[in-house]
N, C-alpha and C positions, 0 to 999 in steps of 0.2 A: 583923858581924865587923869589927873592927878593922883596919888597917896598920900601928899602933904594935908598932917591932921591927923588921919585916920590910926585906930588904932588895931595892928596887925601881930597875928602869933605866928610866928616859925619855929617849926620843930627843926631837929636837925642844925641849929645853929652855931654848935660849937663844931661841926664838920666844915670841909671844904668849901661847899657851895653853899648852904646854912647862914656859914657867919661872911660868905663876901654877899651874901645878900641880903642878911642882917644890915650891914653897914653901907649898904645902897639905898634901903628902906631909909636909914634913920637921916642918909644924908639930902636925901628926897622929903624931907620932914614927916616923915611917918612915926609915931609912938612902936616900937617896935617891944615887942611881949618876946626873949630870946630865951629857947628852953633848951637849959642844959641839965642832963643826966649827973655829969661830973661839975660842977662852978669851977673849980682848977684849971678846966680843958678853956673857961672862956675869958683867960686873960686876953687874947689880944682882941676882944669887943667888951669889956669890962670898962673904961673911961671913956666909950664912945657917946657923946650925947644923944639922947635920942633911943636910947636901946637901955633896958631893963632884963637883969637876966635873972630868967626864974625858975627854978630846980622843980626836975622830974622826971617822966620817963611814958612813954607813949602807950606802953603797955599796962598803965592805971587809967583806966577810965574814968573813975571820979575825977582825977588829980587834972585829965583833960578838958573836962565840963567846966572846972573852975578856972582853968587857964585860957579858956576860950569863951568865957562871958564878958560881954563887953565889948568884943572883938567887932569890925568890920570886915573884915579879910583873913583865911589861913593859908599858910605857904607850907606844904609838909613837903620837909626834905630830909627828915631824919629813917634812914636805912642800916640795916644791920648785915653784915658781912661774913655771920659766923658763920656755925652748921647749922642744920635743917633744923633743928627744933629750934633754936634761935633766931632764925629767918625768918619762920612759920609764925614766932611770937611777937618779932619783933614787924616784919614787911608786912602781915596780912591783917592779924590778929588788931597793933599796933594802929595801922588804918582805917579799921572799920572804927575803931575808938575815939580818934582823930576826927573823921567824918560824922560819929553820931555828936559829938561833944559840938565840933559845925552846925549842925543841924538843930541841936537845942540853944544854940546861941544867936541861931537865925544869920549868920552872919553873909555876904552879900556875894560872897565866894569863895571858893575854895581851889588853892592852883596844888595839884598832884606830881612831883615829881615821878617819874616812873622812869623808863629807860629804853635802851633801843636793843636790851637784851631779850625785851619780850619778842624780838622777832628770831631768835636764835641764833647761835653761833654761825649756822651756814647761811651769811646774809649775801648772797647771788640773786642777780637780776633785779629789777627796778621794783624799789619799795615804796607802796602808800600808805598813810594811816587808813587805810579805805579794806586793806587786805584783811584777812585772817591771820591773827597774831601768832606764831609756831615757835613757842618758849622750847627751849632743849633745857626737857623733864628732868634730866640727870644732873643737873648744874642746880644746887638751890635759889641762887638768884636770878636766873633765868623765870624758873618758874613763881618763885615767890612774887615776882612783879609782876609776872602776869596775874596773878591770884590777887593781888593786891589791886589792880583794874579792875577787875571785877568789883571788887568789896567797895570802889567808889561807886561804880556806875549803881549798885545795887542800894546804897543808901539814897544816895543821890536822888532817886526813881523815889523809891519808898517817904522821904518827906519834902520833895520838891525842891533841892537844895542846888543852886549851881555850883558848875565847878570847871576846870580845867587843865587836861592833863598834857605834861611835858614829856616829852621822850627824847633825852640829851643823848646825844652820841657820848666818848672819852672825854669827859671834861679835864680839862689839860689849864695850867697856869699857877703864879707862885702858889704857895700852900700846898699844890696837888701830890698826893701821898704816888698813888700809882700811876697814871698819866706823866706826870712829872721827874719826879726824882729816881721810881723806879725804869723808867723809860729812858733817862740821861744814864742811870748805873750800867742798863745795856748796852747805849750810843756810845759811852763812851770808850768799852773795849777797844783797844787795835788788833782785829777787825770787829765789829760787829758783828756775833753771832747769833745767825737766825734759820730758818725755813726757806730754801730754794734762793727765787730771785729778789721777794719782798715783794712782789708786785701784787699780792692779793689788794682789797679794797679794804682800808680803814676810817674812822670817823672821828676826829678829832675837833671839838667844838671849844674855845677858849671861855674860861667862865664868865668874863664880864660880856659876853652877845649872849650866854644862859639865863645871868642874872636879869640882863635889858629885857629876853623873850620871858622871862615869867612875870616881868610888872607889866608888861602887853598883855600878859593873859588874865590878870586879874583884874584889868577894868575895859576892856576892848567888848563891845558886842558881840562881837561877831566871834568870839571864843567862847561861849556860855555854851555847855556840859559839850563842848568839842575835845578833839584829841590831837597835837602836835606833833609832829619831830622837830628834833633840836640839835642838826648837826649844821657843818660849814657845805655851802651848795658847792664847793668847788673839789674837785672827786682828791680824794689823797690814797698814797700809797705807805703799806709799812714802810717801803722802803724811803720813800720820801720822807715820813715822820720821822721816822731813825736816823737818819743821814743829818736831818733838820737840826736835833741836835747833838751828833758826834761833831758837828762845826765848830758848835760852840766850845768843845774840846779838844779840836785841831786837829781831828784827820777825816776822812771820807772813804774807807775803807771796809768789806765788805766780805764774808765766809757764807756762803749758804751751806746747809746741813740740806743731805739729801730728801725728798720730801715721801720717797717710797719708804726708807728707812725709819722715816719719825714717825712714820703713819703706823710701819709695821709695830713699833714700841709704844705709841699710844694701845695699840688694841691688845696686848698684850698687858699694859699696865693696868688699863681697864678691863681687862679679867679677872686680875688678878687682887685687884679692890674692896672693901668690903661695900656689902652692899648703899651704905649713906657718904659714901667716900666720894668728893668732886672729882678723885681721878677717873670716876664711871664716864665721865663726858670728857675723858682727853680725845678721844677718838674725832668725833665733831669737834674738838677745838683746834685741833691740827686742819683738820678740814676749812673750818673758818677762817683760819688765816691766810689760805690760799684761795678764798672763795674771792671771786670780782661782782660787785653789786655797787647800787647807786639807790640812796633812800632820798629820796623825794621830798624838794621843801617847797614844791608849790606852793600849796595848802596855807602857808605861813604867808609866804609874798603875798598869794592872790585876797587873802580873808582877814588878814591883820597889817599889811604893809612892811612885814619885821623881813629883813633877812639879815643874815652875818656878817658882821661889819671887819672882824678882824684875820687877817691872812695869816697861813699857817709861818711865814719865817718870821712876821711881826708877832706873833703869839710866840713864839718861844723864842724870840729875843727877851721877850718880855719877863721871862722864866730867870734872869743870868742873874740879875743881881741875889734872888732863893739859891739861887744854886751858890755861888757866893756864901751866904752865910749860912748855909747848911755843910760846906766846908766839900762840895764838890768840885768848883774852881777854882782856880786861883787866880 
């Protein structure tokens, strides 16, 4: 089924994944409803035809009701990265607002970005959406997504509203703030400084197979109030991802930092934190980066037909020309 016609609201669209799927919507002929908090932030989908961009903020609830009347479909992808009481306002609080503003607008579904944070920083051994999700509490975005799953399935249930939730590994590709440009500033040291051998398990999903897996989710049967992941099936390493692109900066070069010493200085920094401080979860983030797991995208192939179309060296080829006019190549 199609989105050509329909008319669609994305939050979140002056961000990364927002506005490449803003402008997939409108190139797909969908009337695309683009809410941006800042209109400055959405020059580069501002002359896009097909996309309308309309000021506000997810944390009004009226201002949601009225931006989602008329709607067929909502895409919420708008997330907030602050602290906790900003995360709280903006990932949980935010979505239930989203969802009821859905819900009064009757519209035909609702696709939930969420994340593969809800399963926690120590992602070892083989992951299903079928599991019990284990947010690492001390990280707010960890837990605000989980919280924020919640507040769907809970509305959801309450006026009979479908929906379907995403759970994107590191969405990596031009535009990508940290995926991207922050991941090349590391690559590109000589050497690459990191953790051990690199060999923990990472998940790197490029955004156009994110963008392709949420228009599957909003008109595919067989995704009605189900729950996805949304990484590449093929297992990646830090050290692969890193290496991926120090290429594109001409060397393959490699320091690990011992991993008893980072560990001992994570749990030290983490004591020493105030109590609302993301340093509280360095301890488990040191651990996750040496964790080995494999999250699971059966569920997508066997129930929607979708898997990953793009490979990790074609994805961040794909990155050179950003990198280019961000003035990190030459």
């Amino acid at each position: 089924m199609t989105l050509a016609g329909k008319i669609v609201f994305v939050t979140g669209a002056t961000g990364f994944l927002g506005g490449a799927l803003a402008r997939k919507l409108a190139e797909e002929g969908a009337q695309v409803r683009a809410l941006a908090r800042s209109p400055e932030k959405a020059q580069f989908i501002r002359d896009v035809p097909g996309i309308d961009i309309v000021q506000g903020d997810v944390t009004h609830a009226d201002r949601m009701r009225a931006l989602s009347a008329g709607c067929d479909y909502v895409f919420h992808a708008a997330a907030s990265f602050g602290n906790w009481d900003d995360q709280r306002r903006v990932n949980v609080e935010g979505t239930r607002h989203v969802m009821q503003a859905a819900a009064a607008a009757q519209v035909q579904r609702v696709v939930h970005v969420s994340s593969i944070a809800v399963y926690g920083y120590h992602r070892a051994g083989h992951i299903t959406e079928e599991q019990p999700i284990s947010a690492t509490l001390r990280e707010p975005y960890s837990a605000t997504k989980a919280e924020a799953e919640a507040v769907v399935r809970e509305v959801a249930a309450e006026h009979g509203l479908s929906y379907a939730i995403i759970r994107p590994g590191m969405i990596y590709g031009p535009r990508s703030e940290q995926w991207t440009l922050t991941m090349f500033r590391v690559a590109r040291r000589r050497p690459v400084i990191w953790i051990g051998d690199g060999n923990g398990s990472t998940f790197p999903i490029h955004v156009d197979d994110v963008v392709r897996l949420m228009l599957v989710l909003a008109t595919h049967p067989n995704a009605h109030n189900q729950t996805f992941n949304g990484v590449h099936h093929q297992p990646v390493t830090w050290r692969e991802f890193l290496l991926h692109y120090a290429r594109l900066a001409g060397h393959q070069r490699w320091f690990g930092l011992p991993p008893g010493l980072m560990s001992a200085f994570a749990r030290i920094t983490s004591a020493l934190a105030p109590a609302t401080s993301r340093a509280k979860a360095a301890p488990e983030a040191i651990r996750g980066l040496q964790a080995q797991g494999v999250i699971d995208m059966s569920k997508a192939r066997n129930l929607l037909g979708w898997e990953a179309k793009i490979d990790l060296a074609t994805g961040i080829q794909s990155c050179e020309p950003y990198l280019r006019e961000k003035g990190l190549l030459r």
